[in-house]
N, CA and C atoms as an extended XYZ file, in Angstrom:
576
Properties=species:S:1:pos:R:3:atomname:S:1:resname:S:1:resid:I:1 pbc="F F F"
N        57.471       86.045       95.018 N   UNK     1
C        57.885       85.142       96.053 CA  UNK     1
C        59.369       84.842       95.836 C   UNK     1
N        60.201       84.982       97.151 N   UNK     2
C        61.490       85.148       96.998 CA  UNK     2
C        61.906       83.510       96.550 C   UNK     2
N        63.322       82.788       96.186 N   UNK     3
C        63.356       81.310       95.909 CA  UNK     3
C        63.300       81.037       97.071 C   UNK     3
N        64.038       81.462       98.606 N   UNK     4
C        63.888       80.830       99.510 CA  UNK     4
C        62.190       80.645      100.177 C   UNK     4
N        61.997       81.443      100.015 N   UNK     5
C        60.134       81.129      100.587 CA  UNK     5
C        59.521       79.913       99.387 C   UNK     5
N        59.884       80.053       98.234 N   UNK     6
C        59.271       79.209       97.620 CA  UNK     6
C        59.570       77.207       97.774 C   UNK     6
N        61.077       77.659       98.187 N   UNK     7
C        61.973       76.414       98.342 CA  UNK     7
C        61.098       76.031       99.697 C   UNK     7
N        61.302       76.559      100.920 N   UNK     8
C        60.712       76.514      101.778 CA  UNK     8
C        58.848       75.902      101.992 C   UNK     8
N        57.888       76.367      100.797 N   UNK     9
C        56.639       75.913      100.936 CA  UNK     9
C        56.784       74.563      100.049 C   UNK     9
N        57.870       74.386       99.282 N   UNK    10
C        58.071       73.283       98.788 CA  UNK    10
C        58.285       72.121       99.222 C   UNK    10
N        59.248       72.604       99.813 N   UNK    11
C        60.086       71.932      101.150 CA  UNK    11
C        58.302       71.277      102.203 C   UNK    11
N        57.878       72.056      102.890 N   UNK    12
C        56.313       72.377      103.730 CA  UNK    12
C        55.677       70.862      102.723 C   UNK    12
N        55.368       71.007      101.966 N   UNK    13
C        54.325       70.446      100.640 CA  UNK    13
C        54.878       68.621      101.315 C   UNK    13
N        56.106       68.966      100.930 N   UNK    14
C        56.802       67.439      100.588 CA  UNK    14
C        56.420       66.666      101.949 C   UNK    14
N        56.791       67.780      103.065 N   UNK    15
C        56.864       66.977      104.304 CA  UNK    15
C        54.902       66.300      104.881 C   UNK    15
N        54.382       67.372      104.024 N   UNK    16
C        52.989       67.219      104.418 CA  UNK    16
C        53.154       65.831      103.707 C   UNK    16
N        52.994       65.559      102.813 N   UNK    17
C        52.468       64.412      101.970 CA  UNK    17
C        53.388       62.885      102.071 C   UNK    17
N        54.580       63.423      102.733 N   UNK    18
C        55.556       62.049      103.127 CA  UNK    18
C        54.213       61.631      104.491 C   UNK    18
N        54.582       62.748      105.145 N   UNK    19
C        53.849       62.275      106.366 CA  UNK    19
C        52.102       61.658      106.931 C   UNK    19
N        51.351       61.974      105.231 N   UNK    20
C        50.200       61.363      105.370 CA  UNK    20
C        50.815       59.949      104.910 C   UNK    20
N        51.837       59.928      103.563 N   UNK    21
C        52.025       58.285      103.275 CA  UNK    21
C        53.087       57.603      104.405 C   UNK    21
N        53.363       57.860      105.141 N   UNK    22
C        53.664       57.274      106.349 CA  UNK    22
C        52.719       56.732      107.111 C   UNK    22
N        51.664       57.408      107.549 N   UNK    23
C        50.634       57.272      108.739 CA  UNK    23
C        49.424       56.319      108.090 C   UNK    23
N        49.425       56.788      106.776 N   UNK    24
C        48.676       55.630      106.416 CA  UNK    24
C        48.641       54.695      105.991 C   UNK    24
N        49.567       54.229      105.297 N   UNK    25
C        50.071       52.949      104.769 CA  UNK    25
C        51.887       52.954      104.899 C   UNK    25
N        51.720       51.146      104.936 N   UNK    26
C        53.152       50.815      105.356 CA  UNK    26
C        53.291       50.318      104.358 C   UNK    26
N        54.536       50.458      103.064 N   UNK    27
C        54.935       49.962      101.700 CA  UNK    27
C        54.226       48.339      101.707 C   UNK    27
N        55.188       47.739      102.978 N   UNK    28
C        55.077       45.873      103.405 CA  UNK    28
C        53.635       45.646      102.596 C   UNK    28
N        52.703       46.796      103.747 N   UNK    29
C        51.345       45.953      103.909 CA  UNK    29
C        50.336       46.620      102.747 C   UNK    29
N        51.448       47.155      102.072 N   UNK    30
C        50.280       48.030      100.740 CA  UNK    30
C        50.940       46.572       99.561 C   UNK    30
N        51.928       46.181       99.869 N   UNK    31
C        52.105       45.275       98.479 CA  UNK    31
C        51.602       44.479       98.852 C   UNK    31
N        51.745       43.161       99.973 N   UNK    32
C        50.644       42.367      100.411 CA  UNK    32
C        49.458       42.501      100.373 C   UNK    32
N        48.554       43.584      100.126 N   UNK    33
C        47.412       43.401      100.431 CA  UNK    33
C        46.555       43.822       98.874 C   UNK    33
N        47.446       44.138       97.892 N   UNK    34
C        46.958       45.115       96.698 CA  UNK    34
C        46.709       43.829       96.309 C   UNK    34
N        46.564       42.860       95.937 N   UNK    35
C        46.326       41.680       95.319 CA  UNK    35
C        44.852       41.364       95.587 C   UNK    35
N        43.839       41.948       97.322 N   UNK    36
C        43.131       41.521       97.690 CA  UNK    36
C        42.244       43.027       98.145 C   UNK    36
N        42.855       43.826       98.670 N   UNK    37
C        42.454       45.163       98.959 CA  UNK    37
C        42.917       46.003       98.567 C   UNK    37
N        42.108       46.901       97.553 N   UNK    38
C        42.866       47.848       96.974 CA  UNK    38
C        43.043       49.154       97.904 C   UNK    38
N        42.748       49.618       99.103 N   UNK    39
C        42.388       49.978      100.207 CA  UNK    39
C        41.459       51.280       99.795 C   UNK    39
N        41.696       52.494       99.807 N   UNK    40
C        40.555       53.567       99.117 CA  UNK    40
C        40.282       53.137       97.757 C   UNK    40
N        38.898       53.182       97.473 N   UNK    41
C        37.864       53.260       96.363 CA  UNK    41
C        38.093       54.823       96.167 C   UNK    41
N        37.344       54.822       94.020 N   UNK    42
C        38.033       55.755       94.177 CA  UNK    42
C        36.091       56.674       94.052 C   UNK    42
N        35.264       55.859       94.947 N   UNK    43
C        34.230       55.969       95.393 CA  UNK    43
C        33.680       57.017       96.527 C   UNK    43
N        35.486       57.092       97.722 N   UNK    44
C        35.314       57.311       98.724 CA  UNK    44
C        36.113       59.098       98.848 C   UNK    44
N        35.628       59.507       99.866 N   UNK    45
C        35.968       61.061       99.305 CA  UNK    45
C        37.163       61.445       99.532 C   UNK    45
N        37.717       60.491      100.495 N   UNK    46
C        39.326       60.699      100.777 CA  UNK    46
C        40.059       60.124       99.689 C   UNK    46
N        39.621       59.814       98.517 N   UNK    47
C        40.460       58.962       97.786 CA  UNK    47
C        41.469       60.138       97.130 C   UNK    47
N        41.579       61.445       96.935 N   UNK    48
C        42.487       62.017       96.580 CA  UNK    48
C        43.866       61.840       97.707 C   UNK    48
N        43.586       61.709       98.535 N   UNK    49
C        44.942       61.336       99.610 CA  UNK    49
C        45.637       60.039       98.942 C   UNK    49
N        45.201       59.453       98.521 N   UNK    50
C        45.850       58.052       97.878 CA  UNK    50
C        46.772       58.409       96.291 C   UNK    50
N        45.628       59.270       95.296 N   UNK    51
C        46.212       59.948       94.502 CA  UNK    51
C        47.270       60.992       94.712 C   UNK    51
N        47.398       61.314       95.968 N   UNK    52
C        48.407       62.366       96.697 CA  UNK    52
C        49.688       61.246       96.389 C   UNK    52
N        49.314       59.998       97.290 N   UNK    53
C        50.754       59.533       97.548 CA  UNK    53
C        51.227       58.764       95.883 C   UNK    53
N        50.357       58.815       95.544 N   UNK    54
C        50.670       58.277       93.966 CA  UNK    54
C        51.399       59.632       93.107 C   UNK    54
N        51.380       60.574       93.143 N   UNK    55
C        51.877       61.395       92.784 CA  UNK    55
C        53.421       61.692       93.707 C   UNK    55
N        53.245       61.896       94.885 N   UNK    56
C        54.388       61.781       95.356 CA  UNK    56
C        55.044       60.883       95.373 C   UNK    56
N        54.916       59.498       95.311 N   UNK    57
C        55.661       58.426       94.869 CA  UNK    57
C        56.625       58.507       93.415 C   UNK    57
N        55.708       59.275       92.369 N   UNK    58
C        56.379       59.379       90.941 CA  UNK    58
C        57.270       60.585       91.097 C   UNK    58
N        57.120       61.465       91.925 N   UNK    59
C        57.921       62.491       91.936 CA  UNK    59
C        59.282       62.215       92.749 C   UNK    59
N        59.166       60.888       93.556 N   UNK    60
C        60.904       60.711       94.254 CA  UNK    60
C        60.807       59.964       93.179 C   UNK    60
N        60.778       59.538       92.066 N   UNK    61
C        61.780       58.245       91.383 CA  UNK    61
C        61.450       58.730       90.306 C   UNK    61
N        63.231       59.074       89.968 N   UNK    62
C        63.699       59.919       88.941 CA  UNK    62
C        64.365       58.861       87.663 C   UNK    62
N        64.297       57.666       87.625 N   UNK    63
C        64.673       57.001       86.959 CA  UNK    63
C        63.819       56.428       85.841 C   UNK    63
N        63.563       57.054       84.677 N   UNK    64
C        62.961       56.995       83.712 CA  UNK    64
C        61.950       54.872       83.429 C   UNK    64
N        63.010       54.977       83.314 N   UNK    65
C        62.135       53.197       83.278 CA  UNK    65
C        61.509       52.646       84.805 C   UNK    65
N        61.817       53.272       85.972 N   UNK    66
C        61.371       52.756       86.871 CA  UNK    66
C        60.050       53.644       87.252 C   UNK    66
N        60.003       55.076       86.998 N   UNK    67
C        58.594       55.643       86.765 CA  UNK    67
C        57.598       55.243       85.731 C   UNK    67
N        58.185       54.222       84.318 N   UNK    68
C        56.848       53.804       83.612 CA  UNK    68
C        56.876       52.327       84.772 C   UNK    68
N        57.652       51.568       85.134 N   UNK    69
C        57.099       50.856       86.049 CA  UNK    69
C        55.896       50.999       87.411 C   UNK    69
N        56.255       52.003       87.701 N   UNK    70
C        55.537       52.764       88.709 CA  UNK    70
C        54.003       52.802       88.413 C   UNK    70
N        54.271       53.669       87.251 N   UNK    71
C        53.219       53.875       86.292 CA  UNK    71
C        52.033       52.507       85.690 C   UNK    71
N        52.843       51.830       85.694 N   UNK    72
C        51.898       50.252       85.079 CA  UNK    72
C        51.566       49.845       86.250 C   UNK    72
N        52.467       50.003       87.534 N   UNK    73
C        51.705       49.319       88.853 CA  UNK    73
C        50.624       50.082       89.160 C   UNK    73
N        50.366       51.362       88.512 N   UNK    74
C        49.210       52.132       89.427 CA  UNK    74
C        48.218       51.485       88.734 C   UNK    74
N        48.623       51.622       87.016 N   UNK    75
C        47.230       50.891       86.514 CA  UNK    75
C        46.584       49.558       86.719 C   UNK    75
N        47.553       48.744       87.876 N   UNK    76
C        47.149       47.658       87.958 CA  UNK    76
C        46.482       47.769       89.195 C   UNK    76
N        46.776       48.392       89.870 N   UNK    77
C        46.253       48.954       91.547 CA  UNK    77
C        44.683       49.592       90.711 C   UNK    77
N        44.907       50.092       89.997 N   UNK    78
C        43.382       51.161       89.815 CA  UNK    78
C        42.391       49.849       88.553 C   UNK    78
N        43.304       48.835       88.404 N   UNK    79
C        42.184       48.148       87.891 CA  UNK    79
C        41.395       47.360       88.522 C   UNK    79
N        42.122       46.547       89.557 N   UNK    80
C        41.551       46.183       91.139 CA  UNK    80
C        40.457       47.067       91.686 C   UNK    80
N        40.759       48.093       91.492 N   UNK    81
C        39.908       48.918       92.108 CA  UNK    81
C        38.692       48.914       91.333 C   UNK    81
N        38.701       49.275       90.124 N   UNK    82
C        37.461       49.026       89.508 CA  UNK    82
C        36.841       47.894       90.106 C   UNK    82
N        37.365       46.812       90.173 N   UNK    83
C        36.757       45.840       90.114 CA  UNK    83
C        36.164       45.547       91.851 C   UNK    83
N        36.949       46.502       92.841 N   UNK    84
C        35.865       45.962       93.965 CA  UNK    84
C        35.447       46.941       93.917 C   UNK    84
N        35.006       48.390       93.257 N   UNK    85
C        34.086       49.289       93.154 CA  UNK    85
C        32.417       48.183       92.517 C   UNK    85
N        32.936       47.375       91.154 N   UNK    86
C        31.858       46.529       90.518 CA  UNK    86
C        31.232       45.693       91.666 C   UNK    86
N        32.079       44.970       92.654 N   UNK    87
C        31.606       44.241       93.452 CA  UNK    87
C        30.935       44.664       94.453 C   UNK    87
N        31.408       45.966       95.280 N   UNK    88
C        30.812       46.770       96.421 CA  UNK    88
C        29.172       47.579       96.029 C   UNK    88
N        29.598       47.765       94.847 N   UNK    89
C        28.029       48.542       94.281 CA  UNK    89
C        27.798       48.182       93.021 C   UNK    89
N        26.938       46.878       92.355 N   UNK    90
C        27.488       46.365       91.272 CA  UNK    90
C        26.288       47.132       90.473 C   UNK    90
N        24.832       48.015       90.961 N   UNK    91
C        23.941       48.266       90.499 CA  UNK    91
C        24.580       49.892       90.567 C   UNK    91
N        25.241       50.547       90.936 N   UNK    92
C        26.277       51.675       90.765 CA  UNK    92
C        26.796       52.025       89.442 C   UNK    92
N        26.490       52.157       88.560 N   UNK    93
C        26.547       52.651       87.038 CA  UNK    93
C        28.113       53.545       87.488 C   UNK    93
N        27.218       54.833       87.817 N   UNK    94
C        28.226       55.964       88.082 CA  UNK    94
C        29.693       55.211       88.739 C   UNK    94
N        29.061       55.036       89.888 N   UNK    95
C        30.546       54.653       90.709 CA  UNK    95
C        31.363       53.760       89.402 C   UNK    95
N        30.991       52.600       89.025 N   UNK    96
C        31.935       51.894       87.908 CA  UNK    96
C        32.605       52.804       87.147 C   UNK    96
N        31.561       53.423       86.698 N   UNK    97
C        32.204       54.995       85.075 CA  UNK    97
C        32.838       55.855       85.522 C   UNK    97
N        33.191       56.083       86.902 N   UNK    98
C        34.243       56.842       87.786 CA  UNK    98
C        35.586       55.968       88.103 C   UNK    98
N        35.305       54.581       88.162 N   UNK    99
C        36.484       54.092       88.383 CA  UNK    99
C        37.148       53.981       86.906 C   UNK    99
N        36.505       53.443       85.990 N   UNK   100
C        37.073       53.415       84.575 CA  UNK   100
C        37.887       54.826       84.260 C   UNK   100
N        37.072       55.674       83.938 N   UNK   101
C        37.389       56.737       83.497 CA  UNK   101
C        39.226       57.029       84.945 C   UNK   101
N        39.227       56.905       85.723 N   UNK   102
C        39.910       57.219       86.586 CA  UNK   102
C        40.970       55.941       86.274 C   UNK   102
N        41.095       55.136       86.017 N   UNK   103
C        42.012       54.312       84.780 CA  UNK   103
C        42.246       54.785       83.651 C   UNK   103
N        41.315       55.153       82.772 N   UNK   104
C        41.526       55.060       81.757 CA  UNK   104
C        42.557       56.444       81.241 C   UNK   104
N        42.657       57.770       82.840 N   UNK   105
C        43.528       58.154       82.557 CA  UNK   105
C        44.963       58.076       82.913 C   UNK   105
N        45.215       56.869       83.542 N   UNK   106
C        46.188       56.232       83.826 CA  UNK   106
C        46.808       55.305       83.083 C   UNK   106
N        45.969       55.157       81.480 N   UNK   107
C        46.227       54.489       80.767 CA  UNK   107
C        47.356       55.997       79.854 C   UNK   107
N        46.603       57.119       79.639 N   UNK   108
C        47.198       58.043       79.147 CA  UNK   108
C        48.087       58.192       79.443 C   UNK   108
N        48.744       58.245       80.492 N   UNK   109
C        49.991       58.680       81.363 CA  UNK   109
C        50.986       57.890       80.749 C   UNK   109
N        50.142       56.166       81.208 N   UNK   110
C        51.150       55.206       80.791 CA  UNK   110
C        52.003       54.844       79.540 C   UNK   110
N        50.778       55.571       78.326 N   UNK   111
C        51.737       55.397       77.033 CA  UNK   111
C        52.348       57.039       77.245 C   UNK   111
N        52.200       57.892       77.066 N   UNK   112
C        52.926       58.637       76.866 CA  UNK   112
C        54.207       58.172       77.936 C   UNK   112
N        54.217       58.140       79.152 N   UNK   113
C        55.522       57.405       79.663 CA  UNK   113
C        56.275       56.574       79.085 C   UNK   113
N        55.783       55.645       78.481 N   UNK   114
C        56.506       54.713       77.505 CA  UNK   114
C        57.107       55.328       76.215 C   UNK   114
N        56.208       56.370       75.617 N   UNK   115
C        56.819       57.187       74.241 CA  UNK   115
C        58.093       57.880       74.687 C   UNK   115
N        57.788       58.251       75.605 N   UNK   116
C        59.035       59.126       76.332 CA  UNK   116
C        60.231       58.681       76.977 C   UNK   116
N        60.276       57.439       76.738 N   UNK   117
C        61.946       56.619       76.938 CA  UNK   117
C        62.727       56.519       76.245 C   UNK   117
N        63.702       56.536       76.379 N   UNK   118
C        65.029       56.290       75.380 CA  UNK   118
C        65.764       55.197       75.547 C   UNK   118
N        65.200       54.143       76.553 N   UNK   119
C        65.494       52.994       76.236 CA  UNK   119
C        64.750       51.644       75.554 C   UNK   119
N        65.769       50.670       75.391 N   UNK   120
C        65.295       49.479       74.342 CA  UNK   120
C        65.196       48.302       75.037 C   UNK   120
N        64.973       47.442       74.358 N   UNK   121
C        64.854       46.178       74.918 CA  UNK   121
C        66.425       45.376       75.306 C   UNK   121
N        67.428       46.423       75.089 N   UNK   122
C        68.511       45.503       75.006 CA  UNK   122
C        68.939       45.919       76.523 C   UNK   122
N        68.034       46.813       77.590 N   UNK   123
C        68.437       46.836       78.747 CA  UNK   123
C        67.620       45.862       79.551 C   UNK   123
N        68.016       45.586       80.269 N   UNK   124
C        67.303       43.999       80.943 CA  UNK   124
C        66.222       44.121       82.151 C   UNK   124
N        66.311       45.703       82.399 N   UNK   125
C        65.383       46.153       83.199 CA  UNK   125
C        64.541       46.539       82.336 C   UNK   125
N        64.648       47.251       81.225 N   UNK   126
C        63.548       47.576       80.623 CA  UNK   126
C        63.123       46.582       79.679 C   UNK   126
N        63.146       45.043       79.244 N   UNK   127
C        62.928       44.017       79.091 CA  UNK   127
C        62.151       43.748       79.629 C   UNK   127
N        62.012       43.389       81.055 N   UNK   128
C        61.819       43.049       82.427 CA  UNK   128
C        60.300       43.755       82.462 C   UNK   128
N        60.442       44.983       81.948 N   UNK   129
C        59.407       45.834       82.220 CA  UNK   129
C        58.074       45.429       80.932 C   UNK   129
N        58.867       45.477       79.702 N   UNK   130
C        57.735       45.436       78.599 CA  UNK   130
C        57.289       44.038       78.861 C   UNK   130
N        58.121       43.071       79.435 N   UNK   131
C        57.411       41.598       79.863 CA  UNK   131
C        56.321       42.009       80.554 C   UNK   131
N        55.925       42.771       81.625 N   UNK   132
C        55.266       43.010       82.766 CA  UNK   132
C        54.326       43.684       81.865 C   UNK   132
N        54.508       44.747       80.835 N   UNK   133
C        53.762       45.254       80.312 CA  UNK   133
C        52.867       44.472       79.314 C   UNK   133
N        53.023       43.734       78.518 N   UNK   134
C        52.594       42.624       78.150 CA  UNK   134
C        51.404       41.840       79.020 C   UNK   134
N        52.267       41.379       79.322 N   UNK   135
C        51.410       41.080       80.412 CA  UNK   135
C        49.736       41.478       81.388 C   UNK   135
N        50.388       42.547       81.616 N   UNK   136
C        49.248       43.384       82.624 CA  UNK   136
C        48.480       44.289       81.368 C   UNK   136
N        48.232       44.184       80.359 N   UNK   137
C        47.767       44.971       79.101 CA  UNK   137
C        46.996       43.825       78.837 C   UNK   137
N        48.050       42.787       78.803 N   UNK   138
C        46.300       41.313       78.307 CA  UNK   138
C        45.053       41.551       79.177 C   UNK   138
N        45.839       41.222       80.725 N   UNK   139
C        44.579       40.988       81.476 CA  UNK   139
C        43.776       41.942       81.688 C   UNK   139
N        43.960       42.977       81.711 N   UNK   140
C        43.574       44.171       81.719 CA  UNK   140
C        42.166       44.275       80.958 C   UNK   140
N        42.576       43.949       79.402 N   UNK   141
C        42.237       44.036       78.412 CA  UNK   141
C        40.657       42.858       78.555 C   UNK   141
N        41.427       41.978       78.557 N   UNK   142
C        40.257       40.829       79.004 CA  UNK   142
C        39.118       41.054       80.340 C   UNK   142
N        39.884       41.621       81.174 N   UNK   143
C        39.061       42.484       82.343 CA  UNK   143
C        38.022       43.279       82.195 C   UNK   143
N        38.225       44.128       80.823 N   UNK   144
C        36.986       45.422       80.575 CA  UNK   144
C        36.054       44.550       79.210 C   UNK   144
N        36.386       43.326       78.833 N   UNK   145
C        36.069       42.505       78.353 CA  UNK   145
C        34.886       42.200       78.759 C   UNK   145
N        35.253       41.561       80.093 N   UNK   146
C        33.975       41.282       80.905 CA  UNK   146
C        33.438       42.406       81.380 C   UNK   146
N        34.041       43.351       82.197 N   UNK   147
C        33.134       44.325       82.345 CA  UNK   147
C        31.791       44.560       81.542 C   UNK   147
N        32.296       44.930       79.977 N   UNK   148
C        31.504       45.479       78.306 CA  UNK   148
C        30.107       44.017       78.717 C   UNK   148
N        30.765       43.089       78.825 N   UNK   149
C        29.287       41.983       78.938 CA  UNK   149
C        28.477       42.024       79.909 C   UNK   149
N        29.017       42.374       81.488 N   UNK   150
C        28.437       42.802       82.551 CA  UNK   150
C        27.228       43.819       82.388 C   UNK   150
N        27.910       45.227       81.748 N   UNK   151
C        27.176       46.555       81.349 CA  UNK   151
C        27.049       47.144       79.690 C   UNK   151
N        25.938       45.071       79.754 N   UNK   152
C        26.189       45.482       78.142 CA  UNK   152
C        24.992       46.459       77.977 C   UNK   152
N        23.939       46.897       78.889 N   UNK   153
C        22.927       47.518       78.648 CA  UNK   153
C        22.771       48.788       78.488 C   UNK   153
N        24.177       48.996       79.488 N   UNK   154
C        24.502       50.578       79.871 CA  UNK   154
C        25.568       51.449       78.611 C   UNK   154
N        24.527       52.606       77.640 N   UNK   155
C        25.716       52.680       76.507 CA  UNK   155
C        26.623       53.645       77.079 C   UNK   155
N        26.384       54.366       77.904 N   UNK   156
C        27.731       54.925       78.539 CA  UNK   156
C        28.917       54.513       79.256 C   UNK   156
N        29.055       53.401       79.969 N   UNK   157
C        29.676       52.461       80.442 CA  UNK   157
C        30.319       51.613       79.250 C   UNK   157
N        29.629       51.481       78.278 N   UNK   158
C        30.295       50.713       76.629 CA  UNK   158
C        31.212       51.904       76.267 C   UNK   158
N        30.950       52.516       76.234 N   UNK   159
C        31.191       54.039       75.266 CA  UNK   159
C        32.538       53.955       76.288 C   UNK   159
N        32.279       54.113       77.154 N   UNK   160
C        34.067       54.776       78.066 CA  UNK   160
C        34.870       52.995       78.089 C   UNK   160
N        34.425       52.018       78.299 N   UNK   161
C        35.312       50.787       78.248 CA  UNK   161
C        35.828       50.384       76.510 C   UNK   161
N        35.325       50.772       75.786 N   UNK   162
C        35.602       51.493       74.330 CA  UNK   162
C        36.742       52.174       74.101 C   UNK   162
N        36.718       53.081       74.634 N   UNK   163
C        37.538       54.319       74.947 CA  UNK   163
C        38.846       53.711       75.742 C   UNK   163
N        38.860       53.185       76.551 N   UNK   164
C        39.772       52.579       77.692 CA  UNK   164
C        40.614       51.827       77.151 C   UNK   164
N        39.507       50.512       76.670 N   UNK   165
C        40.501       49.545       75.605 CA  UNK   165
C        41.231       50.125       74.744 C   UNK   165
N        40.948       51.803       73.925 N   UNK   166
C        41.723       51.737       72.900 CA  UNK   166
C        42.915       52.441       73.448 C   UNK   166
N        42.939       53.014       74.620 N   UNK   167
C        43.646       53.493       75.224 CA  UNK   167
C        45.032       52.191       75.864 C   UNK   167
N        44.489       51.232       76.360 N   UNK   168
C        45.318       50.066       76.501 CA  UNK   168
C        45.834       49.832       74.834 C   UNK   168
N        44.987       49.490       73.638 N   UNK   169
C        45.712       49.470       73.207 CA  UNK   169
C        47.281       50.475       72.309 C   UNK   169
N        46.573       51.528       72.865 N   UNK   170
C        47.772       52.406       72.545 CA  UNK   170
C        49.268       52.108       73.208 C   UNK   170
N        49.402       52.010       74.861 N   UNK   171
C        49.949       51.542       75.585 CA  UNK   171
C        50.679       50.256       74.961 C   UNK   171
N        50.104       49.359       74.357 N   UNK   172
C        50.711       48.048       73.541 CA  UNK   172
C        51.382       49.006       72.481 C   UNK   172
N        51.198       49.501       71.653 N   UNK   173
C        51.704       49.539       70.384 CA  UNK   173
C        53.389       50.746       71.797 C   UNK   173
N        53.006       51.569       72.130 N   UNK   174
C        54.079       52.581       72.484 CA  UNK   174
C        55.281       51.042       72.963 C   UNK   174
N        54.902       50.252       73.833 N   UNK   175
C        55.729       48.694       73.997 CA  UNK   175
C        56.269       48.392       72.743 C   UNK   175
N        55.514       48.006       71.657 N   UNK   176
C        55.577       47.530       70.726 CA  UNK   176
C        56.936       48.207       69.904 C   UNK   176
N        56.948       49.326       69.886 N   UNK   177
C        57.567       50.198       69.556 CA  UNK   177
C        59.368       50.285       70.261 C   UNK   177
N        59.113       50.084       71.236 N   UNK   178
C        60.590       49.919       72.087 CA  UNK   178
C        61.443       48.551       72.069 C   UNK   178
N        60.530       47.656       71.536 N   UNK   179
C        61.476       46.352       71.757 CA  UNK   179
C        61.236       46.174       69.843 C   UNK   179
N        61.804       44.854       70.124 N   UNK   180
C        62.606       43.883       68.217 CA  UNK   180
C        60.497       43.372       67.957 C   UNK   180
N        60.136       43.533       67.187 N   UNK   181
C        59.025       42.968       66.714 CA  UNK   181
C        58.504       41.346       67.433 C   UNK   181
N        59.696       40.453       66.862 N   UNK   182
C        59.270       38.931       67.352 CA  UNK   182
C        59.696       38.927       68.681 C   UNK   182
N        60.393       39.889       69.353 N   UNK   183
C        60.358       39.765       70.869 CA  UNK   183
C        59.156       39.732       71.815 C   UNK   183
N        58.885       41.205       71.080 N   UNK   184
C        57.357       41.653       71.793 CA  UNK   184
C        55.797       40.843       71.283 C   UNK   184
N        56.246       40.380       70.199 N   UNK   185
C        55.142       39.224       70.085 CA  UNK   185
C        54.812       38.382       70.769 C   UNK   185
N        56.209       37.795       71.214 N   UNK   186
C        56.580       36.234       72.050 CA  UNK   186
C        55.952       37.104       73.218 C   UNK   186
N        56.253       38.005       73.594 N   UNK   187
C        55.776       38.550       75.004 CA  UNK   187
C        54.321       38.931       75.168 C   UNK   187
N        53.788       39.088       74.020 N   UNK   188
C        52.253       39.459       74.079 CA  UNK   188
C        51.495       37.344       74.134 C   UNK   188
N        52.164       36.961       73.358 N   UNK   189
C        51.656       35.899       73.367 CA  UNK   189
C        51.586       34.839       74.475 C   UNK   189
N        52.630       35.171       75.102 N   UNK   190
C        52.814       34.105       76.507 CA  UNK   190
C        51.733       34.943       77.269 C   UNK   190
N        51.671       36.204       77.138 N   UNK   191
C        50.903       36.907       78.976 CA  UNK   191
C        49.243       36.099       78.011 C   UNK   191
N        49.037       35.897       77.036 N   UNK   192
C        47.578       35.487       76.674 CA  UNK   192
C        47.313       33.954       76.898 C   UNK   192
């Protein structure tokens, strides 16, 4: 395949996938509403179109600390989601262990994103960020908390929120790692 044909289906690719995240969601009404509707479950069969625009979202933003930002917002979008997957079908085993697992590799992403920076805490955006990270790693954390008591019966559902948590806590230590010790303490300690 010549570069121009390839540039060209590339080119094809991009425009396809701008143009589903256009038609289906408006930025405005996806941040307003992620607090309350996570909009596709990742239950529902179109939910790879959502993972489409999540991927194309990380692929325009080339700015290293603002893709692990990116990155921590998805896991906060996909923890929501778990949680109205728990509410929509709470006798749904599977569906839950599909949404976890479908976090929990968004937890992967997220530390290795974080290992893979070369910045510190002495930039104020990326400050900004391990605050947020802090943060959204407690609740998180406390989240599959309850889950584990919810499905304390179910050992496969233990077994992967097991797995998840240690995965969050990996995500803490890769934080841990980028900022001054008593910084990131103070910051783990306030988000608790």
């Amino acid at each position: 395949m010549s570069f121009n044909t390839h540039f060209k289906a590339r080119l094809f690719l991009v425009a396809i996938l701008f143009g589903i995240g256009v038609f289906t969601a408006s930025p405005l009404k996806a941040q307003e509403a992620a607090a309350v509707d996570p909009g596709l479950l990742p239950t529902n069969p179109f939910y790879f179109v959502k993972e489409w625009q999540r991927a194309f979202r990380g692929f325009l933003t080339f700015n290293p600390v603002a893709k692990a930002e990116l990155e921590l917002k998805i896991a906060d979008e996909k923890a929501v989601e778990i949680q109205k997957v728990d509410e929509a079908s709470s006798e749904n085993g599977e569906a839950v262990k599909k949404a976890i697992e479908n976090y929990r590799r968004t937890q992967i992403r997220l530390k290795d994103r974080f290992e893979s920076l070369r910045e510190t805490s002495e930039n104020p955006d990326f400050d900004r960020l391990l605050g947020q990270l802090a943060e959204k790693t407690v609740r998180h954390d406390k989240f599959f908390d309850n889950i584990a008591k919810k499905f304390g019966e179910e050992a496969e559902i233990q077994e992967l929120v097991s797995e998840t948590k240690e995965k969050i806590d990996e995500v803490i230590v890769a934080g841990f790692q980028k900022d001054e010790t008593s910084k990131f303490a103070a910051k783990l300690e306030e988000a608790l």
